[in-house]
VOPAMAR-68264 format. One record per residue: x, z, y of N, C-alpha, C in turn; residue in three letters. Coordinates in steps of 0.001 Angstrom, whole numbers, padded with zeros to 6 digits, always signed. Atoms other than C-alpha are relative to their C-alpha. Layout:
BEGIN
XZYXZYXZYALA
...
# end
This chain:
BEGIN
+001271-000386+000623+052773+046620+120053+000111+000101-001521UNK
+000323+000244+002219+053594+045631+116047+000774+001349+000023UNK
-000807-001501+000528+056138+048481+116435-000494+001169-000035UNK
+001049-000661-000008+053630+050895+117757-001290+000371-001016UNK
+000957+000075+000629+051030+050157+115138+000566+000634-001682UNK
-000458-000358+000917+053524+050088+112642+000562+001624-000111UNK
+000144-001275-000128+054222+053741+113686-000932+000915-000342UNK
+001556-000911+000046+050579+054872+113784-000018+000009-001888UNK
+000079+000230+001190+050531+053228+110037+000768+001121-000850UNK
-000956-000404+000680+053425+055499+108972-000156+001344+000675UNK
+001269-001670-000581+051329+058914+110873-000428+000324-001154UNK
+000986-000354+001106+048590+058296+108561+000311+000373-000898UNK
-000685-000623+001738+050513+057860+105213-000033+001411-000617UNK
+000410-000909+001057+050191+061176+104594-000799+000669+000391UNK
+001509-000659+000274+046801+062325+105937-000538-000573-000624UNK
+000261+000144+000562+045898+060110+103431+000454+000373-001142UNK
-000316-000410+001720+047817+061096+100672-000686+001924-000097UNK
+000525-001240-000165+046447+064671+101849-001205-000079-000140UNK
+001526+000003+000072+042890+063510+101809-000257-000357-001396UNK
+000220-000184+001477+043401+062494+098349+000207+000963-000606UNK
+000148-001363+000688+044654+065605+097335-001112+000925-000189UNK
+001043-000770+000208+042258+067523+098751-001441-000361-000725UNK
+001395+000257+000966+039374+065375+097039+000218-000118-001086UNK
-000143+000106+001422+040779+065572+093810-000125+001593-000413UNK
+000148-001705+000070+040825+069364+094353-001553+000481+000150UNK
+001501-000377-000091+037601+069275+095378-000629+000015-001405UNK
+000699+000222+001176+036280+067695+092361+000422+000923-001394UNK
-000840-001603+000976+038743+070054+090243-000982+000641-000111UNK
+000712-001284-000150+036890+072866+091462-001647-000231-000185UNK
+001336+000033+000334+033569+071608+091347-000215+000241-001752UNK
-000160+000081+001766+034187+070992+087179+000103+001422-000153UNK
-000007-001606+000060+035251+074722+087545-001041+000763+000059UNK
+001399-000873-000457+032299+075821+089440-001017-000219-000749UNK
+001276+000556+000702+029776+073983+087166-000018+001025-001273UNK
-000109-000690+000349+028394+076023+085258-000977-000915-001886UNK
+000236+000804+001379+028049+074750+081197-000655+001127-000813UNK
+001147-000417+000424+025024+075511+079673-000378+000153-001728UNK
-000048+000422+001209+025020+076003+075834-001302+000593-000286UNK
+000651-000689+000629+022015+076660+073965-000058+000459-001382UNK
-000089-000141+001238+021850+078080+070593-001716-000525-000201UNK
+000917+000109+000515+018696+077088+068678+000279-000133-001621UNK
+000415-000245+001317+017596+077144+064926-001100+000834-000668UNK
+001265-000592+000537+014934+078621+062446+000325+001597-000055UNK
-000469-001222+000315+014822+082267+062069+000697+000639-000902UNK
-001208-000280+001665+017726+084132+059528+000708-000718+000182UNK
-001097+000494+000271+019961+081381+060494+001227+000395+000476UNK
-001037-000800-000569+022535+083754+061992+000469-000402+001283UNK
-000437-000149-001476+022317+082804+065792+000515+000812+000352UNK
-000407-001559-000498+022464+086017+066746+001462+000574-000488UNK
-000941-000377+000401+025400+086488+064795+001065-000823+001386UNK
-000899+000606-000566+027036+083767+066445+000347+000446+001605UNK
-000056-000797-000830+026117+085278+069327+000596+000888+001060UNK
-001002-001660+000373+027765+088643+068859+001543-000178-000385UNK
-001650+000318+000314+031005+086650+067643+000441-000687+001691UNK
-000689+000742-001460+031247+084758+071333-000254+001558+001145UNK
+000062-000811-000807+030134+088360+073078+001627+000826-000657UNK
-001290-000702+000350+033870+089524+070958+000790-000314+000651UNK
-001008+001008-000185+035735+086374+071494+000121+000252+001478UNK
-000161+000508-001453+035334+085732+074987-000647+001108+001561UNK
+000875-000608-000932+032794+088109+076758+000779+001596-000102UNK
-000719-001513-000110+033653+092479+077277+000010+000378-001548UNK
+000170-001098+001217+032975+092890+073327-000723+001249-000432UNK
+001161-000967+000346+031257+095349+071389+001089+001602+000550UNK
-001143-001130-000326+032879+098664+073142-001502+001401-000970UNK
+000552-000325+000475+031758+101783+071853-001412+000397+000084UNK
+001583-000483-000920+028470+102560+073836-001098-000883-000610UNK
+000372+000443+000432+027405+099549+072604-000633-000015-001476UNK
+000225+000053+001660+027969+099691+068840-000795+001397-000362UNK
+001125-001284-000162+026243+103453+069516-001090-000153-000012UNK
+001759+000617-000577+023153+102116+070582-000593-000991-001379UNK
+000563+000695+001456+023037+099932+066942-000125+000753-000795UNK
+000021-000527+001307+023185+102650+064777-001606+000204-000419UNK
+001052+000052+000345+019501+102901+064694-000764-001150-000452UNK
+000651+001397+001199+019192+099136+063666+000358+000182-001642UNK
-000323+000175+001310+021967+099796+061035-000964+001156-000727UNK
+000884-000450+001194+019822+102908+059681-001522-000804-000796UNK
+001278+000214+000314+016373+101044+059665+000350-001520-000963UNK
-000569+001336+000694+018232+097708+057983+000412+000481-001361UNK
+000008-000652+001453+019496+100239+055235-001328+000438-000694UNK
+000917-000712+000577+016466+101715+054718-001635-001005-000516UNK
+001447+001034+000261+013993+098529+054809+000023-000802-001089UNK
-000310+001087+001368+016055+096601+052717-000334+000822-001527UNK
-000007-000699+000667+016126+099556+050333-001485-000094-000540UNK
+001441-000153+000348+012130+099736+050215+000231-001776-000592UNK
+000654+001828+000640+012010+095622+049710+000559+000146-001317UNK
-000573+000378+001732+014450+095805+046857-000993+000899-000938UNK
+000482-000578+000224+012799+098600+045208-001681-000229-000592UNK
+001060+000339+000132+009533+097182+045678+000067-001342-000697UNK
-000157+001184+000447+010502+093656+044664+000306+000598-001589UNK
-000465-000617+001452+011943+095697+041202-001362+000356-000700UNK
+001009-000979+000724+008817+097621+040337-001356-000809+000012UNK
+001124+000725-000499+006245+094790+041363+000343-001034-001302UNK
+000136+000802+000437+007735+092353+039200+000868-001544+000450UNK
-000165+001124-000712+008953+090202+041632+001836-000455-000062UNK
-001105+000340-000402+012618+090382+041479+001084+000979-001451UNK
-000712-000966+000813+014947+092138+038252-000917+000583-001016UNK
+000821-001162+001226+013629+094912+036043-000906+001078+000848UNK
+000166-001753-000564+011289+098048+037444+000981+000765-000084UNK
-000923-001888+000735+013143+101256+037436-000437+000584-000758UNK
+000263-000817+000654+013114+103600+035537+000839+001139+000130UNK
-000008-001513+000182+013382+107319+034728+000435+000794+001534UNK
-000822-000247-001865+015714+109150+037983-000273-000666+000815UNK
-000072+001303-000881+015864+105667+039386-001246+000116+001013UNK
+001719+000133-000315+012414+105524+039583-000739+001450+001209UNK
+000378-000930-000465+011958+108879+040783+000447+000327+001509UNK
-000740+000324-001340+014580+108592+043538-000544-001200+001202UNK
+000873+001447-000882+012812+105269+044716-000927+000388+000807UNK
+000919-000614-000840+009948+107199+045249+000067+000532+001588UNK
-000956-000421-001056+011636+109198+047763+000174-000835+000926UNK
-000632+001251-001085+012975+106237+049635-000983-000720+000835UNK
+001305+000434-000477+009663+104797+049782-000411+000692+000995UNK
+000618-000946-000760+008636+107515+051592+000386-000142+002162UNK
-000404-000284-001571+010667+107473+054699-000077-001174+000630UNK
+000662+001349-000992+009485+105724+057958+001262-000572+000607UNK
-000846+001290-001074+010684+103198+060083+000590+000970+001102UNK
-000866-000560-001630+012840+104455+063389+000557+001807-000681UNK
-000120-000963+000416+013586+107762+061318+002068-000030+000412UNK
-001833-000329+000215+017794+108864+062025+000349+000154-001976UNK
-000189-000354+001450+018836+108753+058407+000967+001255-000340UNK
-000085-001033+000621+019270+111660+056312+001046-000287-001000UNK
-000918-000057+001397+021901+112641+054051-000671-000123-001521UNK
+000831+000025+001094+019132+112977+051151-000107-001369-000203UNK
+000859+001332+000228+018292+109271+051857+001323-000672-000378UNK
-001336+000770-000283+022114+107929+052284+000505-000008-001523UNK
-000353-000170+001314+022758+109651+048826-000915-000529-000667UNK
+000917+000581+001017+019525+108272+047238+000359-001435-000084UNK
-000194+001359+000748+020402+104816+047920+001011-000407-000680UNK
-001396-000168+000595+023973+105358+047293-000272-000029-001339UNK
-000056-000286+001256+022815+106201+043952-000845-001199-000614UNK
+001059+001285+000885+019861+103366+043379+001324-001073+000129UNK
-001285+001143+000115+022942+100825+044426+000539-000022-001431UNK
-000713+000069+001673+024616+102020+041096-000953-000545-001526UNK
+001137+000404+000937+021228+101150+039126+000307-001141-000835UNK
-000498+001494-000074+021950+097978+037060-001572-000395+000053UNK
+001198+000397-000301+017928+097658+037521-000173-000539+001033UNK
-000243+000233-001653+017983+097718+041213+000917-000942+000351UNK
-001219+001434-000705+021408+095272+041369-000134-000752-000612UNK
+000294+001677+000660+019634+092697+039101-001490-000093+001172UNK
+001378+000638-001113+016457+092949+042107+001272-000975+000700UNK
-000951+000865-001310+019402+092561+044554+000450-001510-000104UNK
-000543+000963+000875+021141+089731+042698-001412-001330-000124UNK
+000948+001377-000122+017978+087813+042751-000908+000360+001292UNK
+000886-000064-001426+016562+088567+046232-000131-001017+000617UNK
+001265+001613-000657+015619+084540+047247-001367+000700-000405UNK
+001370+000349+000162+012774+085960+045657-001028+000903+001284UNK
+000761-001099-000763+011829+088505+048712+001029-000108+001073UNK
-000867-000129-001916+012835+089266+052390+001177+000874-000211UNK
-000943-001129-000146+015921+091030+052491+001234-000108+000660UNK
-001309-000107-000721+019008+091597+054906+001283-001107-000680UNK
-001275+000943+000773+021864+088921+053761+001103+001003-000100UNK
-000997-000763+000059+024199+091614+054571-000166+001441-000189UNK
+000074-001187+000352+022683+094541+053273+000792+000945-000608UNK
-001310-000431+001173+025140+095721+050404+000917+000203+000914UNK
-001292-000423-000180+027769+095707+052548-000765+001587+000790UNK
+000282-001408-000156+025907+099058+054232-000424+000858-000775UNK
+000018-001446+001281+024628+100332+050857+001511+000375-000755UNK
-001492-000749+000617+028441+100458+049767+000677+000743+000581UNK
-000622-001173-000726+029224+102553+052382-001038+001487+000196UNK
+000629-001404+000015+026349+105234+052587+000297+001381-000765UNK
-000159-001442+000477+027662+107576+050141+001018+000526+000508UNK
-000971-000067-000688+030031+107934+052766-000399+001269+000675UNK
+001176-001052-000904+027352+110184+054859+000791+001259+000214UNK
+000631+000631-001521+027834+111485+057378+000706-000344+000417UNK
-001253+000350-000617+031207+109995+058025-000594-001400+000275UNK
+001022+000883+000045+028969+106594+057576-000708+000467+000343UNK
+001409-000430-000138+025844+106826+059168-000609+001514+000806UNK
+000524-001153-000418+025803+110189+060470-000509+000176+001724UNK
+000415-000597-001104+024278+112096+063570+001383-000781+001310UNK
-001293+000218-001681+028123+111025+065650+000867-001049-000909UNK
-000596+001541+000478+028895+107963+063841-000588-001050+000784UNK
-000147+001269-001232+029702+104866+065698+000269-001179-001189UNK
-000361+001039+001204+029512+101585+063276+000685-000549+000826UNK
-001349+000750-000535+032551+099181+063639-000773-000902+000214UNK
+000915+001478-000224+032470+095747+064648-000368-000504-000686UNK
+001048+000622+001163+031624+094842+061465-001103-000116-000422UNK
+001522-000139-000172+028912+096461+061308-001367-000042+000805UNK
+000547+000449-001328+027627+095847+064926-000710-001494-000510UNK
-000233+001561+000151+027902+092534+063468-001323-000874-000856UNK
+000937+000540+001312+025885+092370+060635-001866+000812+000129UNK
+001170-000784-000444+023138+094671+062253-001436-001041+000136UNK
+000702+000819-000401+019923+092942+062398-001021+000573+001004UNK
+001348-000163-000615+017790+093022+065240-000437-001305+000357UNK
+000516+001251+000072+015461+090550+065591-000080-000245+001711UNK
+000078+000368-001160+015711+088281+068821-001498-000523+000002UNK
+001569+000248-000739+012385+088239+071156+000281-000197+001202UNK
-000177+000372-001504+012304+085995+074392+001233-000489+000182UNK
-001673+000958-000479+015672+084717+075879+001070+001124+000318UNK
-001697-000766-000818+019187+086239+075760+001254-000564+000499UNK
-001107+001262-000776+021934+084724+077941+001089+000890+000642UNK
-001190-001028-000499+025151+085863+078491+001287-000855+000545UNK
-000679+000768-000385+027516+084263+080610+002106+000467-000008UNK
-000772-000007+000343+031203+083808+079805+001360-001027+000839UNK
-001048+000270-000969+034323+082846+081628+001279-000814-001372UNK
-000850+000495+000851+036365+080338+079112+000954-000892+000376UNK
-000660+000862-000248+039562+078429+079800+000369-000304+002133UNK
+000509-000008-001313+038405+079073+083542-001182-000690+000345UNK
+000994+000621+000284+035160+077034+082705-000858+001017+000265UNK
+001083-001114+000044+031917+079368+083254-000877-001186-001226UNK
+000745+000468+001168+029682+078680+080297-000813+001473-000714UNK
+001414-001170+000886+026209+080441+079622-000720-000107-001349UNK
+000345-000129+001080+025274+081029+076236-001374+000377-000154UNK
+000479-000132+000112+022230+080911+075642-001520+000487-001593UNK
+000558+000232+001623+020067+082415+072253-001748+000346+000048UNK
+001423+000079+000546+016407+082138+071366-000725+000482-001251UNK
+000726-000535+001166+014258+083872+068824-000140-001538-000727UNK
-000368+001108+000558+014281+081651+065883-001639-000043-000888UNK
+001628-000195+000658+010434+082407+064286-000898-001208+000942UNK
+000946+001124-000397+007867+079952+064703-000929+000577+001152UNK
+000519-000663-001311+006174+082128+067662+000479+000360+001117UNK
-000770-000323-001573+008727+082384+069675+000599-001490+000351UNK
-000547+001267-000764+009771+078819+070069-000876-001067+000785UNK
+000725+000766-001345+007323+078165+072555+000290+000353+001040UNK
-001330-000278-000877+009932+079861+074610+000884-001444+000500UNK
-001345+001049+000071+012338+077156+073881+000002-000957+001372UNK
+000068+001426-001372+010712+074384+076809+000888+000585+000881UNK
+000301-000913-001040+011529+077233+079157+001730-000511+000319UNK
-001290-000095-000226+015545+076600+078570+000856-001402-000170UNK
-000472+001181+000437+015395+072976+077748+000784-001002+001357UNK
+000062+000598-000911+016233+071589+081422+001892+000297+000231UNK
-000830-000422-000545+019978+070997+082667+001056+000643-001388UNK
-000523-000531+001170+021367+071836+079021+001625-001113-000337UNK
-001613+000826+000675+025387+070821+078314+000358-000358-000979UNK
+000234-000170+001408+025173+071339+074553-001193+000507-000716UNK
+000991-000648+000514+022920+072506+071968+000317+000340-000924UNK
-000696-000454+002096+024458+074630+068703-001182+000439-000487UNK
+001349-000111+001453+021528+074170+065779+000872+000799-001061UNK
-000965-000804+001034+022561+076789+063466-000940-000053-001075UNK
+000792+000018+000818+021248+076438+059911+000388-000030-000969UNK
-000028-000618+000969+021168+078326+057309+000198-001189-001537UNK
+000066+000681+001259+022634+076098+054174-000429+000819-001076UNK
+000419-000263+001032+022024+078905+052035-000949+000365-000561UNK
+001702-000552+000390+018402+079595+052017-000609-001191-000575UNK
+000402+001087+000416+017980+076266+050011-001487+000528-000938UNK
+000975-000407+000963+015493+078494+047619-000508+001372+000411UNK
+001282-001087-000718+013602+080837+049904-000850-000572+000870UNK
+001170+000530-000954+010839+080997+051733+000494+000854+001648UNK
-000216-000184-001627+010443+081371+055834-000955+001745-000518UNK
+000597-001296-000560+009453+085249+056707-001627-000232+000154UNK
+000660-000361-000436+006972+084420+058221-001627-001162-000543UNK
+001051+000815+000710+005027+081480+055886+000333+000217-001262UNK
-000074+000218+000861+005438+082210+052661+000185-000551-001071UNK
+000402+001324+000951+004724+078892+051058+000923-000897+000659UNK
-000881+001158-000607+007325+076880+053105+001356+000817-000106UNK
-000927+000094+000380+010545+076389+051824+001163+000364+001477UNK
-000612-000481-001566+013347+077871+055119+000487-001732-000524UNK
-000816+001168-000478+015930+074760+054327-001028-001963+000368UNK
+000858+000704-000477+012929+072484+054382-000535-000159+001362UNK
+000589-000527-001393+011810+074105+057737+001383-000151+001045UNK
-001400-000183-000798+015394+073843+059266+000061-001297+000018UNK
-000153+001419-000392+015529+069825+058571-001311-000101+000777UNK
+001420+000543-000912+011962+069345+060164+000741+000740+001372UNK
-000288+000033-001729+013012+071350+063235+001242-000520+000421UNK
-001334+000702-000336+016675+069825+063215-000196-001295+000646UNK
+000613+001616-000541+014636+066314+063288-000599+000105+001907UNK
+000672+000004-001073+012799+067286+066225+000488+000165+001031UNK
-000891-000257-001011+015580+068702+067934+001221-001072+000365UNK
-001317+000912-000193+018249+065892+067414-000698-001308+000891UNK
+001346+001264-000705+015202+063033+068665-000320+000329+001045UNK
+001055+000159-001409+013723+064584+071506+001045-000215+001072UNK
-000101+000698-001398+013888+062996+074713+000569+001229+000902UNK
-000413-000894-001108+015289+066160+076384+001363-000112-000449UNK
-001620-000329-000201+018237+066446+074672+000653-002127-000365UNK
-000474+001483+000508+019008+062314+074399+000894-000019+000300UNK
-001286+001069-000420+022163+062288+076817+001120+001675-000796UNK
-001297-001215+000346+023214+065926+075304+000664+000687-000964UNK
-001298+000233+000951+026087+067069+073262-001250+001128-000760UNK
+000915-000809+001094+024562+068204+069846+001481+000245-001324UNK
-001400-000606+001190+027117+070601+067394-001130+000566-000479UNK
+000869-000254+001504+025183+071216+063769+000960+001130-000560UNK
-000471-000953+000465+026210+074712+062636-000411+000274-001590UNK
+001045-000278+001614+025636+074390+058570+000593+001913-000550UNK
-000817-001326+000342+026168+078650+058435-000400+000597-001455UNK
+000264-000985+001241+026145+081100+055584+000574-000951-000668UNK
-000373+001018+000929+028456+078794+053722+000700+001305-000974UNK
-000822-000917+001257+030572+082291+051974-001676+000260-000726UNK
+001107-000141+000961+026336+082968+050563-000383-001428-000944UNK
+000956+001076+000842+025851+079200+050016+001327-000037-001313UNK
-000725+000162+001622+029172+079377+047416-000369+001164-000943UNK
+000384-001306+000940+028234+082718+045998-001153-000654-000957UNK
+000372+000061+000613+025106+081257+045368-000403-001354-001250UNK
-000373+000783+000524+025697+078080+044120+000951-000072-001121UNK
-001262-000038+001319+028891+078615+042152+000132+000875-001190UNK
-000285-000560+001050+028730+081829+040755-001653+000773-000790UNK
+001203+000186+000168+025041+082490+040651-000648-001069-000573UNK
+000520+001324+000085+024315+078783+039898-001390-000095-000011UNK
+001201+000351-000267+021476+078410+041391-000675-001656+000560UNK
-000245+001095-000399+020821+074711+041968-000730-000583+001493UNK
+000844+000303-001523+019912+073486+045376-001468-000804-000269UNK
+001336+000643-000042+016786+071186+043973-000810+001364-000999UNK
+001168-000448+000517+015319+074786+042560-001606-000306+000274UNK
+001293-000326-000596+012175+074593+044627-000511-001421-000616UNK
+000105+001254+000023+012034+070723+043627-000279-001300+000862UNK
+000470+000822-001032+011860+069338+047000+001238-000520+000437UNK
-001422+000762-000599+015517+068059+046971+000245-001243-001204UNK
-000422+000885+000810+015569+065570+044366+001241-000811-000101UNK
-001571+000337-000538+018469+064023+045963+001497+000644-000042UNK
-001252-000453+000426+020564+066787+045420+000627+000067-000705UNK
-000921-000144+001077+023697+066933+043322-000918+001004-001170UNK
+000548-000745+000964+022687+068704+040072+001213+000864-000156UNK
-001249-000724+000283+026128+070299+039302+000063+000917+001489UNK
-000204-001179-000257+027467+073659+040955+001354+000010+000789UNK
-001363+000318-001167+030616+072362+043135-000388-000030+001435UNK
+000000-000104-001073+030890+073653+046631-000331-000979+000814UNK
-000241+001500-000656+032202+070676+048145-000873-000915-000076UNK
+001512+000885+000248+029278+068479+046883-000658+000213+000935UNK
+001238-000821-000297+027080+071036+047640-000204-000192+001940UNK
-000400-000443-001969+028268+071033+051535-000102-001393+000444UNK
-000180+001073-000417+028872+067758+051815-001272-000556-000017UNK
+001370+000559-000260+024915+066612+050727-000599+000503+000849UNK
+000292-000892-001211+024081+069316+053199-000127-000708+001386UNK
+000059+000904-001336+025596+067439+055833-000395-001185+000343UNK
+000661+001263-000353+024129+064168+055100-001080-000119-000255UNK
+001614+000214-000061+020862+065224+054890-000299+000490+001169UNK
+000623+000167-001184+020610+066781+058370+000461-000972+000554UNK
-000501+001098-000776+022416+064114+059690-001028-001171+000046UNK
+000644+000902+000497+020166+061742+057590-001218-000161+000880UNK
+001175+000047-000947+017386+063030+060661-000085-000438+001306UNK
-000195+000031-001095+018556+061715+063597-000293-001538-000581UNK
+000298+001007+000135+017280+058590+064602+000531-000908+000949UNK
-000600+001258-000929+019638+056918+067145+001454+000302-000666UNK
-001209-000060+000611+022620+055879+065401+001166-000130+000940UNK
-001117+000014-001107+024599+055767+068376+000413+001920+000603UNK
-000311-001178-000776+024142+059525+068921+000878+000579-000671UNK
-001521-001128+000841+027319+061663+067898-000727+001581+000409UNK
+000398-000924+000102+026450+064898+066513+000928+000740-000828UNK
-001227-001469+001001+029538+067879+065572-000278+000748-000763UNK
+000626-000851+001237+029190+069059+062337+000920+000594-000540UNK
-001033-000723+000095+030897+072165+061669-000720+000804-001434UNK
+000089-001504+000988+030776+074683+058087-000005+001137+000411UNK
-000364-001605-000267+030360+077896+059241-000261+001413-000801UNK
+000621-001767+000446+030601+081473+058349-000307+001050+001148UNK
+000525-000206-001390+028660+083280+061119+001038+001607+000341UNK
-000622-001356+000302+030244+087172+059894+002007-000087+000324UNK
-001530+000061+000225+033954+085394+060004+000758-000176+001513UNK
-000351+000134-001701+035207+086125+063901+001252-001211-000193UNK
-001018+000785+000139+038540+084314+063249-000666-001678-000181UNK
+000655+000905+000447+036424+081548+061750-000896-000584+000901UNK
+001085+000641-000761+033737+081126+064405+001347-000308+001198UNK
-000700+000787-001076+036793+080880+067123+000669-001131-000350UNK
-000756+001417-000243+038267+078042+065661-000929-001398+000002UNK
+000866+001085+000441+035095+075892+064912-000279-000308+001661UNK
+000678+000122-001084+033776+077036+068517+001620-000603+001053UNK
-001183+000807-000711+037575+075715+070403-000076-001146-000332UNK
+000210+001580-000263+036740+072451+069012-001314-000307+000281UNK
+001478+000395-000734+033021+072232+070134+000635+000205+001316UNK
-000206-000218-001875+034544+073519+073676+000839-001447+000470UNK
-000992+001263-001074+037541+070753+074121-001228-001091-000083UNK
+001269+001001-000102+034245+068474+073099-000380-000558+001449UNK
+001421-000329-001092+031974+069691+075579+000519+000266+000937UNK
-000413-000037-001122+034415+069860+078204+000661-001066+000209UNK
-000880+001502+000359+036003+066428+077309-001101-000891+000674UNK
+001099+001005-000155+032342+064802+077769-000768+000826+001741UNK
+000440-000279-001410+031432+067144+081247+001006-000439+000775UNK
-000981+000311-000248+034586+066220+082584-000172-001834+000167UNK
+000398+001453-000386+033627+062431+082118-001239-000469+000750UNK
+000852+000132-001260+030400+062881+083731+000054+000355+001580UNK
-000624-000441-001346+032266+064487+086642+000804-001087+000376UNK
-000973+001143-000786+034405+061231+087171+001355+000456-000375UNK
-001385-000673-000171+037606+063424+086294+000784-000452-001281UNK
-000232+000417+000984+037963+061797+083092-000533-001344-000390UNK
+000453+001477+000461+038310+057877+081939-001023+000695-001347UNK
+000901-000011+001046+035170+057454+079542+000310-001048-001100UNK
# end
């Protein structure tokens, strides 16, 4: 009988070592199958959307050309709006010198043409030409004081290109895909195949009217990338006038790092527009306590400072000191740049799903 038993014993041995396999495979594949949920959030202008458009390059089919076809009617109405703001910001008072003489006369012109219009060679050359103004590039040069495209200039330095730029069978690059603004309304989600991981990206209008959206995506969330604008330290929000954006970006940062939805989940702090926040800091010197609601900030004109109080003032909003929160510099426009920040948010956020799956000592 012991010999018998001891037989049966030495059967099993390896439908057990087979039953472990297969449940370690199981659980493998489940980690595979799960599907990781990122959301983007932040205030409006803080270049979600960009970031966006850099993970639909990186990882998703990319901007092919059908696509970047279908923007050229943002990039004309983005040339042509910004064109009226500057213009108007010049001649109002609000921003540089008025124009004058040609300038002035050409402005007119510009003024004129509507919204959704295909742009015209007449118009491509008019701004082409206000760009050269030094009236018009001292509005530009001080545009905190008015709404205007962050990445405008780079399409008024190409319009006198027309119609090789801009024309009737022009296709903008990815650059310009890139920098296109259309404004996000409602929920866009685009799902992505990384590492063999599935991971849905999720982005949200960033205006104070659309983030009553936001509950809608709060459930079941893996991460959350807060993207926020360091360099709008001395503008106002679009859409309030009287409220300071980087003021409006720590209040909703607070709200977002505290609430009870996201308590057990991974939070990466995107401080973006850092190539505008040195421009305007260093060579602009504009000081981050202009508005006077930073008292705390450095007074001097060094980057590094500048970035570094940055990060310990949203940080400074979170109120459980046990919570770990990834705080990355970004430049939203810099593809190379957003894949290396976003490969270390991923080994993160697959380091910490991976331990809630059991597949990883905690």
């Amino acid at each position: 009988m012991g010999c018998r038993a001891s037989k049966n014993a030495e059967n099993d041995a390896p439908n057990r070592v087979d039953d472990s396999i297969n449940q370690e495979l199981r659980k493998a594949k489940k980690a595979q199958d799960q599907v990781l949920k990122l959301l983007l959030l932040g205030a409006g202008s803080s270049g979600k959307s960009t970031i966006f458009k850099q993970m639909q390059i990186l990882y998703g089919e990319g901007y092919s050309e059908e696509k970047r076809a279908a923007l050229r009617g943002a990039v004309h109405n983005n040339l042509v709006s910004g064109a009226q703001a500057i213009i108007r910001a010049a001649n109002e008072g609000v921003a540089g010198r008025p124009l004058e003489g040609e300038s002035r006369a050409i402005a007119e012109k510009v003024l004129e043409v509507e919204e959704n219009v295909e742009l015209s060679e007449e118009t491509a050359h008019a701004i082409a030409k206000l760009y050269q103004d030094p009236n018009f590039a001292a509005a530009w040069d001080d545009r905190s004081n008015f709404q205007v495209l962050d990445g405008w200039a780079d399409f008024a330095k190409q319009c006198h290109k027309f119609p090789e730029w801009g024309g009737p069978s022009w296709i903008p690059s990815i650059a310009d895909a890139i920098r296109a603004r259309v404004r996000t309304s409602g929920i866009v989600e685009e799902q992505f195949d990384i590492d063999g991981f599935n991971f849905v990206l999720i982005d949200v209008g960033g205006q104070r009217n659309e983030r009553r959206k936001w509950i809608h995506c709060f459930q079941q969330v893996t991460a959350v990338i807060f993207v926020a604008a360091i360099s709008e330290y001395d503008q106002m929000l679009f859409e309030a006038r009287d409220k300071n954006r980087l003021e409006e970006a720590l209040e909703l940062f607070d709200s977002i790092c505290n609430s009870e939805w996201f308590e057990r989940t991974n939070l990466v702090l995107f401080l973006n527009k850092s190539d505008i926040f040195r421009y305007k800091l260093c060579e602009r010197r504009i000081p981050i306590n202009k508005s006077g609601l930073f008292p705390d900030a450095p007074s001097g004109f060094d980057y590094q400072q500048g970035a570094d109080w940055m990060r310990r003032k949203f940080l400074a909003q979170k109120k459980n000191p046990r919570k770990v929160i990834f705080t990355h510099v970004t430049c939203a426009t810099d593809t190379y740049g957003v894949q290396v920040v976003f490969d270390a948010c991923k080994d993160s956020i697959l380091r910490d799903s991976l331990q809630n799956l059991g597949l990883m000592p905690t």
